[in-house]
C-alpha positions as CSV (number, residue, x, y, z in Angstrom):
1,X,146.2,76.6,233.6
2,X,144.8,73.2,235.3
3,X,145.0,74.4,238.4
4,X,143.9,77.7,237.9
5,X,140.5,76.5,236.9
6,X,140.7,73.8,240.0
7,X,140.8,77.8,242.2
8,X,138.4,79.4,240.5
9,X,136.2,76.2,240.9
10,X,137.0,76.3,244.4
11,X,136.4,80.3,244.8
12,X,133.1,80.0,243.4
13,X,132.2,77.2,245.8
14,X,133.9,78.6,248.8
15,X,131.9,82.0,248.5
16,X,128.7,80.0,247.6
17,X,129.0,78.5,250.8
18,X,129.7,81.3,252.5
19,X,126.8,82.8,251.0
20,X,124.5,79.7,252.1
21,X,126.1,80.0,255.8
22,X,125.4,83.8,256.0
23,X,123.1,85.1,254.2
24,X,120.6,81.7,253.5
25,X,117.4,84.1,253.0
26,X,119.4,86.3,250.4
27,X,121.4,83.1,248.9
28,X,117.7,81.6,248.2
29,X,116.3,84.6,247.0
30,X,119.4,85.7,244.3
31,X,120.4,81.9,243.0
32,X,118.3,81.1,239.8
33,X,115.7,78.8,239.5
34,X,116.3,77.6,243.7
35,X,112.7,79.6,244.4
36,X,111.3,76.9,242.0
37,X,112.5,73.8,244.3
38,X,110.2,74.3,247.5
39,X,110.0,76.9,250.4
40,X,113.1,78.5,252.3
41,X,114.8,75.6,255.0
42,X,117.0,77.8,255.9
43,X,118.9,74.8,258.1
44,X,119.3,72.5,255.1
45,X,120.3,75.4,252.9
46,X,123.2,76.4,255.6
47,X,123.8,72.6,255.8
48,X,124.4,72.5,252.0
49,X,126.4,75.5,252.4
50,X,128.8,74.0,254.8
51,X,129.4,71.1,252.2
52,X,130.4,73.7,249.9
53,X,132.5,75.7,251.6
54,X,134.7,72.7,252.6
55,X,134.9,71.4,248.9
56,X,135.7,75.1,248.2
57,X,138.5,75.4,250.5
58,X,139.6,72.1,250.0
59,X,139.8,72.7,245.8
60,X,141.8,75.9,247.1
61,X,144.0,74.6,249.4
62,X,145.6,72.3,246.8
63,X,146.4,75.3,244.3
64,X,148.4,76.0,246.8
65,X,150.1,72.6,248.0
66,X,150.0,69.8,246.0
67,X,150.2,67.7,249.1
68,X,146.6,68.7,249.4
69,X,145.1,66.9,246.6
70,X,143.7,64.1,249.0
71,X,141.4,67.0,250.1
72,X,141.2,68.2,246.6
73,X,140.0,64.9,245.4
74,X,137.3,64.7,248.3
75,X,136.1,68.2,247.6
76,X,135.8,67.4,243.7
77,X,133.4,63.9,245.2
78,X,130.9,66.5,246.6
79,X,130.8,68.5,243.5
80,X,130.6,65.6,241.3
81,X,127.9,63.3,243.6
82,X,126.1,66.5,243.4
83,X,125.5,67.1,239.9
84,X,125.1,63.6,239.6
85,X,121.9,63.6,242.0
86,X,120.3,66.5,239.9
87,X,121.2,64.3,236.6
88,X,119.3,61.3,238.4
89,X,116.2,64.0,239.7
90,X,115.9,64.6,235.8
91,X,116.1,61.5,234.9
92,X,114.0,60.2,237.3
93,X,111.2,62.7,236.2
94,X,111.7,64.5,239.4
95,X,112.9,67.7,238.4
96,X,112.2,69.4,234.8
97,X,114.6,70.1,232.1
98,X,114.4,73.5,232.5
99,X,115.2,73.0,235.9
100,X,118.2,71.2,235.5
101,X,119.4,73.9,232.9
102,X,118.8,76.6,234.9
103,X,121.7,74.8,237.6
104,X,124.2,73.6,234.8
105,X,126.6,76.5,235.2
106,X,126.4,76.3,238.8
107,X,125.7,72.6,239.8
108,X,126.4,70.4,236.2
109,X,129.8,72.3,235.2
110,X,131.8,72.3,238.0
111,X,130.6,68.3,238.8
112,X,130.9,67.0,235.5
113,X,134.7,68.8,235.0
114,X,135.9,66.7,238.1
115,X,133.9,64.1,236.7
116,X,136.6,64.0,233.9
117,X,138.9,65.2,236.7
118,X,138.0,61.9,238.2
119,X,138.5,60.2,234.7
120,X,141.5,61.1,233.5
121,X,143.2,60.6,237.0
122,X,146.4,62.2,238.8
123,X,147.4,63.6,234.9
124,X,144.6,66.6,235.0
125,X,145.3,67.5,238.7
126,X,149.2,67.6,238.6
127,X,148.8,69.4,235.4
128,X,150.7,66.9,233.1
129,X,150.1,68.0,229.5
130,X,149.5,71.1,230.0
């Protein structure tokens, strides 16, 4: 069950970067609230999308071989720096509630789970207790 939500954590990232490296003009367009952080840079969003697709595949890669969870663990540090970022935006006064609530299910979720991921250590990942 544990690793099944580590893959679909790491579909949803993988296509979303596939998506950023693609189709950036489309990605900005369709993803809630990102119209509301500036105008199109279409190199920064592909750059972002890169990030994503490697934490993606890396997240993946591991629900396949355990002996992947190095690159598991480094994919789940993107994920969880980035959430973290838009926490510290909010915080900061940078970036509005509304904002930030918009991005939960698609920037705050998936970081704060590996986050706990983080937290509770080698247990979550090799799926003891469950």
């Amino acid at each position: 069950m544990r690793r099944a939500l580590v893959g679909v954590v790491g579909l949803a990232s993988a296509l979303n970067g596939a998506a950023m490296l693609i189709v950036p003009e489309l990605w900005y367009r369709l993803v809630p609230g990102v119209v509301d952080t500036g105008p199109l840079n279409g190199h920064f969003v592909r750059d972002i999308g890169c990030a994503y697709l490697t934490a993606g595949g890396a997240l993946l890669w591991f629900c396949f071989d355990r002996r992947a969870r190095p690159a598991a663990l480094a994919g789940a540090t993107f994920l969880m720096l980035h959430a973290l970022v838009h926490l510290w935006d909010w915080a900061a006064d940078r970036q509005s509630l509304r904002q930030l609530l918009i991005e939960a299910p698609a920037v705050l979720v998936p970081g704060l789970l590996f986050f706990e991921i983080a937290r509770t250590g080698r247990r979550f990942l090799d799926g003891e207790g469950s």
